[in-house]
C-alpha positions as CSV (number, residue, x, y, z in Angstrom):
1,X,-48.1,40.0,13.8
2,X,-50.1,36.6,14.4
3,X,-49.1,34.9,17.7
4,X,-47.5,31.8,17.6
5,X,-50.1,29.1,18.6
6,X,-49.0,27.4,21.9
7,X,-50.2,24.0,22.5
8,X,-49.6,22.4,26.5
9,X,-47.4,19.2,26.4
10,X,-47.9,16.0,28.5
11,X,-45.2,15.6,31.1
12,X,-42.8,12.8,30.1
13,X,-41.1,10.2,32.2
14,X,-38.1,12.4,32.6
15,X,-39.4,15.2,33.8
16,X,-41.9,12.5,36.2
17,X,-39.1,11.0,37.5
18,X,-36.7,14.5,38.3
19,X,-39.5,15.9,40.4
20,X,-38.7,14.2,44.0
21,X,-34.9,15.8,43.3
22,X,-36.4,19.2,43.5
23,X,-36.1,20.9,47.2
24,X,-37.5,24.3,48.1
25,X,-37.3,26.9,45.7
26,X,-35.2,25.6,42.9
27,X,-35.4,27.5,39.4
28,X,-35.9,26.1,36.4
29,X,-33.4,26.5,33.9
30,X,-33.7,28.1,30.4
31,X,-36.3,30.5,28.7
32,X,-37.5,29.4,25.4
33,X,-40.8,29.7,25.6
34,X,-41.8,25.7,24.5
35,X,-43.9,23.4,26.9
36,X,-41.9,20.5,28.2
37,X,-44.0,19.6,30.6
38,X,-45.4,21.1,33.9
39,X,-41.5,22.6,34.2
40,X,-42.9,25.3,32.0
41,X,-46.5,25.0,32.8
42,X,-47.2,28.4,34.4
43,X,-44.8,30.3,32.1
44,X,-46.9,29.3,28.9
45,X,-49.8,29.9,31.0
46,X,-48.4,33.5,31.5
47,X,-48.1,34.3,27.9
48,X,-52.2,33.7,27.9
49,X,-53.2,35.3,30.5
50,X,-51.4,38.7,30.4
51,X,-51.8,38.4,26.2
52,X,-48.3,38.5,25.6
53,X,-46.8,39.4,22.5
54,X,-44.3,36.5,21.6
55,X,-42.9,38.9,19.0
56,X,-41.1,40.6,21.9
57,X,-39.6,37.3,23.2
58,X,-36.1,36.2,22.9
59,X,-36.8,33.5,21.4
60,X,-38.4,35.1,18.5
61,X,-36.1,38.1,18.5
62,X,-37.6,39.9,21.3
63,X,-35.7,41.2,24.8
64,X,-37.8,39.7,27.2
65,X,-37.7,36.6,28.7
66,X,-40.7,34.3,31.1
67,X,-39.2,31.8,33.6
68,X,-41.0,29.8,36.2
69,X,-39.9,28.6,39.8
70,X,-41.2,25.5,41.4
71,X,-41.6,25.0,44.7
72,X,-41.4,21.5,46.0
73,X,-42.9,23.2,49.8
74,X,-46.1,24.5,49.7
75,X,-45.4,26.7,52.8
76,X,-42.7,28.9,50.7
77,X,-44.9,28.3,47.4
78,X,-47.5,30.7,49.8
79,X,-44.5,33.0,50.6
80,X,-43.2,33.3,46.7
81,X,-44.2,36.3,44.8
82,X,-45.1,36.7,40.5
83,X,-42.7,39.3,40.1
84,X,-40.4,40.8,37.5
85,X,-36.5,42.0,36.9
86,X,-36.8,45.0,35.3
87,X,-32.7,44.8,34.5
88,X,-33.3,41.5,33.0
89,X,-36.6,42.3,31.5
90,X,-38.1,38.9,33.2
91,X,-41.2,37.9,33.8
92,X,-40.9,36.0,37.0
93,X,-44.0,33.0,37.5
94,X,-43.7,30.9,40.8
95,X,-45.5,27.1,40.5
96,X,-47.0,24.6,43.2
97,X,-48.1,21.1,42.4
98,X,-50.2,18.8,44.2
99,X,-49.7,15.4,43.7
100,X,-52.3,12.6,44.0
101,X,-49.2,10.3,45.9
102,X,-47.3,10.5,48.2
103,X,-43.8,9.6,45.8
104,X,-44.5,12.9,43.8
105,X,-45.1,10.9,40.6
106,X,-48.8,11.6,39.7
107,X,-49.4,15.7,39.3
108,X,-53.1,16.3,40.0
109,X,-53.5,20.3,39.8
110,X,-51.2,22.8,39.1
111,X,-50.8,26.3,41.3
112,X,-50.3,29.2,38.9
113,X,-48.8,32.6,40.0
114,X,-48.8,34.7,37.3
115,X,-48.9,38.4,36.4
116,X,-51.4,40.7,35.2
117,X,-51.1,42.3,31.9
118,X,-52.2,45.4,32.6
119,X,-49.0,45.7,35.4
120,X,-46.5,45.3,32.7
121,X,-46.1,48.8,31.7
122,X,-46.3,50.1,35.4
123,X,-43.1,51.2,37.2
124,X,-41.7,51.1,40.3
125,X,-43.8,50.8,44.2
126,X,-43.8,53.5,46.8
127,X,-40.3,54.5,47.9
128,X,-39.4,52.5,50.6
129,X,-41.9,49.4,49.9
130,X,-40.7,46.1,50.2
131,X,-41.5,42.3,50.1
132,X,-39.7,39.1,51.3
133,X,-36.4,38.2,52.8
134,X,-33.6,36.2,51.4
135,X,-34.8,34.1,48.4
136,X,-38.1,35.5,48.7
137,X,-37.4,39.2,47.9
138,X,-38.7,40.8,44.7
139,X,-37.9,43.7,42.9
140,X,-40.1,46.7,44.2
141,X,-41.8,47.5,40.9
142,X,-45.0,45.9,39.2
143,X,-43.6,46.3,35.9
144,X,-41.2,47.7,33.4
145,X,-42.2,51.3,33.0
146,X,-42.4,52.5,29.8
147,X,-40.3,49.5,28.1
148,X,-43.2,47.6,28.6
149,X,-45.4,49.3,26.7
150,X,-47.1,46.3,24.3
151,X,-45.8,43.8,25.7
152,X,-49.4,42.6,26.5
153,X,-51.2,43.2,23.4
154,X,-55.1,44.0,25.2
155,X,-53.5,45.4,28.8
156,X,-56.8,46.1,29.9
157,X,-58.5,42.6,29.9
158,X,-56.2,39.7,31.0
159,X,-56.9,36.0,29.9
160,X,-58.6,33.3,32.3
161,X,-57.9,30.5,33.8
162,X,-60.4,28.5,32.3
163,X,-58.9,28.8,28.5
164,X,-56.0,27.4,30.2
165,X,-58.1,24.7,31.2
166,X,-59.5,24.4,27.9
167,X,-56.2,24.4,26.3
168,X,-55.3,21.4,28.5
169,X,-58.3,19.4,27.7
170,X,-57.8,20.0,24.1
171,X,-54.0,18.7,24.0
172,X,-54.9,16.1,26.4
173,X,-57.7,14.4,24.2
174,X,-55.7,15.0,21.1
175,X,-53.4,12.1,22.5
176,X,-55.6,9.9,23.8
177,X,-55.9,7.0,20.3
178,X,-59.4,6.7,18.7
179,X,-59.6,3.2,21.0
180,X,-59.0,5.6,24.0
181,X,-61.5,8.1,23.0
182,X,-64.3,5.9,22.4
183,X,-63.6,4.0,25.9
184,X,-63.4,7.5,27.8
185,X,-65.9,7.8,30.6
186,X,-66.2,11.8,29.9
187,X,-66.0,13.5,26.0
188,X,-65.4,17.0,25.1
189,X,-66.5,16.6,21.8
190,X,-70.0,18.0,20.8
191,X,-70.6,14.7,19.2
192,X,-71.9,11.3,21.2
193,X,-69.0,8.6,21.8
194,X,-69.4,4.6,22.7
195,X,-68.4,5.8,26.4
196,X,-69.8,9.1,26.4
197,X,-72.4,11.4,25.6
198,X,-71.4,14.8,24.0
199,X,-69.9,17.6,26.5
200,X,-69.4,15.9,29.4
201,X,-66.3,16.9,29.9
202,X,-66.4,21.0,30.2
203,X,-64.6,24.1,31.6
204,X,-66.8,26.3,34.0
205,X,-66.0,30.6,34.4
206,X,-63.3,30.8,36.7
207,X,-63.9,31.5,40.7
208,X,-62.2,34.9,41.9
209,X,-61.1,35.8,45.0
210,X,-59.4,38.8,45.9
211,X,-56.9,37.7,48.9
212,X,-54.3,35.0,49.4
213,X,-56.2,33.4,52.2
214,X,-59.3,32.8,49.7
215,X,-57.1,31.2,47.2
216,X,-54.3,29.0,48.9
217,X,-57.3,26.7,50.7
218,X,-58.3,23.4,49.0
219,X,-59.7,22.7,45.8
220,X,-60.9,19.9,43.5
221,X,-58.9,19.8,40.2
222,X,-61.8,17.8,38.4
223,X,-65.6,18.4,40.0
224,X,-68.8,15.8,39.1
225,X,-72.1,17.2,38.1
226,X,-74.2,14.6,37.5
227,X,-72.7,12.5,34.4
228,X,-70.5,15.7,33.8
229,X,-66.9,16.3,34.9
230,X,-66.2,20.4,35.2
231,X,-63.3,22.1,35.2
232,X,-63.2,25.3,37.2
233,X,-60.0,27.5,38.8
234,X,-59.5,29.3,42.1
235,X,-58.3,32.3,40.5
236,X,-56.9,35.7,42.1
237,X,-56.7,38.4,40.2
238,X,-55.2,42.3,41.5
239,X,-54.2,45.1,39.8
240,X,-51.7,47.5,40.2
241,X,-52.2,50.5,42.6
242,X,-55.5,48.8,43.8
243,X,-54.7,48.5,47.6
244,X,-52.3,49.3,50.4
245,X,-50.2,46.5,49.8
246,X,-48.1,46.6,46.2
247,X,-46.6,43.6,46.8
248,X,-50.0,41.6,46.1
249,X,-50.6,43.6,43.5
250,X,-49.8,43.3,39.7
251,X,-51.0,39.5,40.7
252,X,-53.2,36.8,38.9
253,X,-53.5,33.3,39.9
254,X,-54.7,30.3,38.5
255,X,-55.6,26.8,40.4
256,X,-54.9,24.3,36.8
257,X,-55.4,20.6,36.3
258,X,-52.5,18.6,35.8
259,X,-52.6,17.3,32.4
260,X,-51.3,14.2,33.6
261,X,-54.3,13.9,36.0
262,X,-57.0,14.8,33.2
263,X,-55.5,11.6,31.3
264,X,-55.5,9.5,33.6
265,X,-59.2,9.9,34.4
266,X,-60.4,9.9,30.4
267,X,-58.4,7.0,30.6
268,X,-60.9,5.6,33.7
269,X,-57.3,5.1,35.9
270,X,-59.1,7.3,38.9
271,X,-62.5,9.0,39.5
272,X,-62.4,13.0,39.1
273,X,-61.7,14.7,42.1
């Protein structure tokens, strides 16, 4: 069956202005898998990265479900676990975002904590294995067994970051207005532009690290080289039964621009970063 074509949607004034009521780990509510927004951000970035096959979503008939929790702290974003509910058949993404102010208004780069495809047909940790207390205790399995056989249609080779990057320069140009494009300091396109020469405005392979520590540290959301701006990602990417800790494992990570950042510097509001 041909997979649904997902595009990434540009946060609206709603959802801009909602964000400062958000406090700890508050979930997002609903699971149709439609952008609205950096609400749903890392669960459309999920169905990329661990190839999922939309067929077997609820929305489109399916059983399973992808939801995302926010975190408005970045000290229990570090603490949150990707996870899943294998009663629920869930696929659980936590989300960080860094803002460029300090009123929580302007998203600069989104944090991404995703799972890996190749974990979605994998059952249950050791006996006796855990991870977290209170809110942040996950079910003690990196996937669901044999139910979730297909659910990632190529199980051994998981998406990247960076086509999520791509994805979001592509939706974010695509509403800028022909005045906008031809005024933008940076162009994707392959053609020259009044403001810009052609590809000056690319994605670069994504940076991975294979520990927490190596991922949670700083990291530009938009780099300069020369009259190009790049795009890379911080991602983490572990597979299941690959070390002595389960809890990490199953795991892949993406450091994302904001959408909302990426406009605001084609739009020559602020200098990459």
């Amino acid at each position: 069956m041909r997979r649904r074509r997902l595009t990434i949607v540009l946060l609206g004034i709603i959802a801009i202005l909602a964000v400062p009521a958000l406090s700890g780990a508050a979930p997002i509510p609903g699971t149709i898998i439609t952008s609205t927004g950096f609400f749903r951000f890392c669960a459309e970035g999920q169905i990329g990265i661990a190839n999922i096959d939309t067929s077997k979503l609820v929305e489109n008939g399916g059983d399973f479900t992808i939801t995302g929790t926010v975190y408005k702290d970045e000290s229990d974003f570090v603490f949150s676990k990707s996870a899943v509910v294998t009663s629920a058949k869930k696929i659980s993404t936590t989300e960080y975002v860094q803002y460029e102010n300090n009123d929580l208004t302007k998203p600069k780069l989104i944090r991404c904590k995703m799972r890996t495809g190749e974990s979605l047909n994998k059952g249950n940790w050791p006996n006796g294995t855990t991870y977290g207390n209170g809110r942040f205790v996950v079910e003690p399995a990196w996937g669901f067994g044999s139910a979730g056989d297909g659910l990632s249609t190529s199980p051994s080779t998981d998406g990247t970051c960076q086509t999520i990057n791509q994805n979001t320069i592509n939706s974010v140009w695509g509403s800028l207005t022909n005045t906008e494009k031809n005024a933008a300091p940076y162009n994707p396109t392959a053609s020259n532009l009044p403001g810009a020469s052609a590809n000056t405005l690319v994605t670069v392979a994504d940076t991975v690290v294979g520990v927490g520590p190596s991922w949670t540290p700083p990291v530009a959301a938009i780099n300069t080289n020369g009259a190009v701006a790049e795009i890379g990602s911080r991602a983490l990417v572990a597979t299941s039964n690959s070390s002595t800790a389960p809890y990490f494992e199953g795991a892949h990570y993406c450091t994302l621009v904001a959408p909302e950042f990426l406009k605001r510097v084609l739009l020559g509001e602020v200098s990459p970063s």
